[in-house]
C-alpha positions in Angstrom: -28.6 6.2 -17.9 -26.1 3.3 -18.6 -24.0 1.8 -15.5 -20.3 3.3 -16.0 -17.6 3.5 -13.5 -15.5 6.1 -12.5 -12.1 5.6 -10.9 -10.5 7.2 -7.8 -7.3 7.0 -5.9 -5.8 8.6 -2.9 -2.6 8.3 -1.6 -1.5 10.6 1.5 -0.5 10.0 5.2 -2.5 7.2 6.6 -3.0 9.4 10.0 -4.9 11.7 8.3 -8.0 9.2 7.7 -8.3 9.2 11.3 -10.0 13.3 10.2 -13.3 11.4 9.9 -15.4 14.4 10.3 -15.0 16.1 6.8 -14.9 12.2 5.0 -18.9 12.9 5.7 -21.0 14.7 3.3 -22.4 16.1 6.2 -19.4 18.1 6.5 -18.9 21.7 5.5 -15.5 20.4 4.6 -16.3 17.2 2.6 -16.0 18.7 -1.0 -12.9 20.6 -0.5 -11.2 17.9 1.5 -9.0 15.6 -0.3 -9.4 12.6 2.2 -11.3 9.4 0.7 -14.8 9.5 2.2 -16.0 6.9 4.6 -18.9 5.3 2.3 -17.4 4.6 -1.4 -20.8 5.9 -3.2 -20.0 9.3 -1.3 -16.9 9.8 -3.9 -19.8 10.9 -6.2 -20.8 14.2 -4.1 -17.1 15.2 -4.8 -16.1 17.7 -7.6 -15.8 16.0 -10.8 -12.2 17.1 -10.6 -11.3 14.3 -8.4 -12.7 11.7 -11.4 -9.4 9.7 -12.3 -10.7 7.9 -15.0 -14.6 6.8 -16.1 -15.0 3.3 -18.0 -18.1 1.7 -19.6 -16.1 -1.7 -19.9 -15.2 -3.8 -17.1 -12.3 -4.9 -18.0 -10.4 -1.8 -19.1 -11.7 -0.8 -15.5 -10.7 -3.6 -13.6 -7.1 -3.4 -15.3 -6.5 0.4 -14.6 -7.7 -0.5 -10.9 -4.8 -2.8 -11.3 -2.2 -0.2 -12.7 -3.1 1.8 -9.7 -3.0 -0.5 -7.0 0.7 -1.6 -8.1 2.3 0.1 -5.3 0.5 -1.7 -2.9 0.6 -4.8 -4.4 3.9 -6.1 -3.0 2.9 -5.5 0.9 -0.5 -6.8 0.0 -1.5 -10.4 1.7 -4.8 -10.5 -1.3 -3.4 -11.9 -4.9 -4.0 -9.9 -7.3 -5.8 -12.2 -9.8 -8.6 -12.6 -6.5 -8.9 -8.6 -6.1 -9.5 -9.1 -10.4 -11.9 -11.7 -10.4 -14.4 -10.1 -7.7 -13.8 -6.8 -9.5 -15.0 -8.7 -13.1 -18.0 -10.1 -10.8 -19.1 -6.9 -8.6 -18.7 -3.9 -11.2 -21.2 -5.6 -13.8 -23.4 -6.0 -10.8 -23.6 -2.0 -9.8 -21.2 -2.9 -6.2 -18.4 -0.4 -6.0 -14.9 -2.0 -5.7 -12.2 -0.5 -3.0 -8.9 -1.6 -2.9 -6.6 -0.1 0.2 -3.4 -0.7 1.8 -0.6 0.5 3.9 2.5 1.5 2.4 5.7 2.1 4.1 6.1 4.9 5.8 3.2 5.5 7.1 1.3 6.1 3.9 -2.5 4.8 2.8 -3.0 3.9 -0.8 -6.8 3.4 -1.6 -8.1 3.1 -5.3 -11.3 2.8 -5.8 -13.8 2.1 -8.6 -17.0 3.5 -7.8 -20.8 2.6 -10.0 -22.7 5.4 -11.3 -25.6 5.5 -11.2 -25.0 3.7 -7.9 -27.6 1.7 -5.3 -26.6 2.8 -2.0 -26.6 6.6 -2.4 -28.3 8.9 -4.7 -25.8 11.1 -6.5 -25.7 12.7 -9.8 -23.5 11.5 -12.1 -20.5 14.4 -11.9 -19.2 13.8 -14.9 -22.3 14.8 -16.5 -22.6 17.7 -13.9 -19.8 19.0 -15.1 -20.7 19.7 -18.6 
């Protein structure tokens, strides 16, 4: 199977990642929950549903990763072009790519661009689940 990429966001009250119990597979709640799991890998045990996007070119992947990070990126200390360039050298490379910040009022933004098949943890691909 050919490395592709499929993105994710979340975007919610930053409190509720302190709910770590069900951001565990080991949870009962862990599919239903609509909290980013702890370990980026993990967002392949989630329904495919909860696929944003899927990319097979690094670039067009790296720039949406981009799109959705751009409410973050005013209040975020990283450039921008740096958060580019290591996602152009780690995606290639099967490393999943996680971008998170704080945005006012109390809200988390985390986008994330996770390899499939993926090295640290041994999910099915969901998109192809889902057919």
């Amino acid at each position: 199977m050919a490395l592709h990429w499929h993105g994710y966001t979340w975007n919610g009250n930053g409190q509720d990642l302190a709910r770590e119990a069900e951001r565990r597979p080991t949870s009962p709640d862990f599919i239903s929950s609509v909290l980013p799991p702890m370990r980026t890998g993990e967002w392949l045990a989630k329904p495919a549903s909860r696929i944003a996007e899927t990319f097979d070119d690094v670039t067009k992947a790296a720039e949406w990763m981009r799109s959705q990070y751009a409410p973050a990126a005013a209040h975020d200390p990283i450039p921008m072009r740096d958060r580019l360039d290591q996602a152009h050298d780690l995606l290639p490379r099967g490393v999943d790519v996680q971008w998170g910040s704080w945005l006012p009022g109390g809200r988390f933004l985390t986008v994330g661009m996770i390899c499939c098949p993926n090295h640290h943890v041994n999910h099915p691909c969901p998109a192809r689940q889902a057919l």
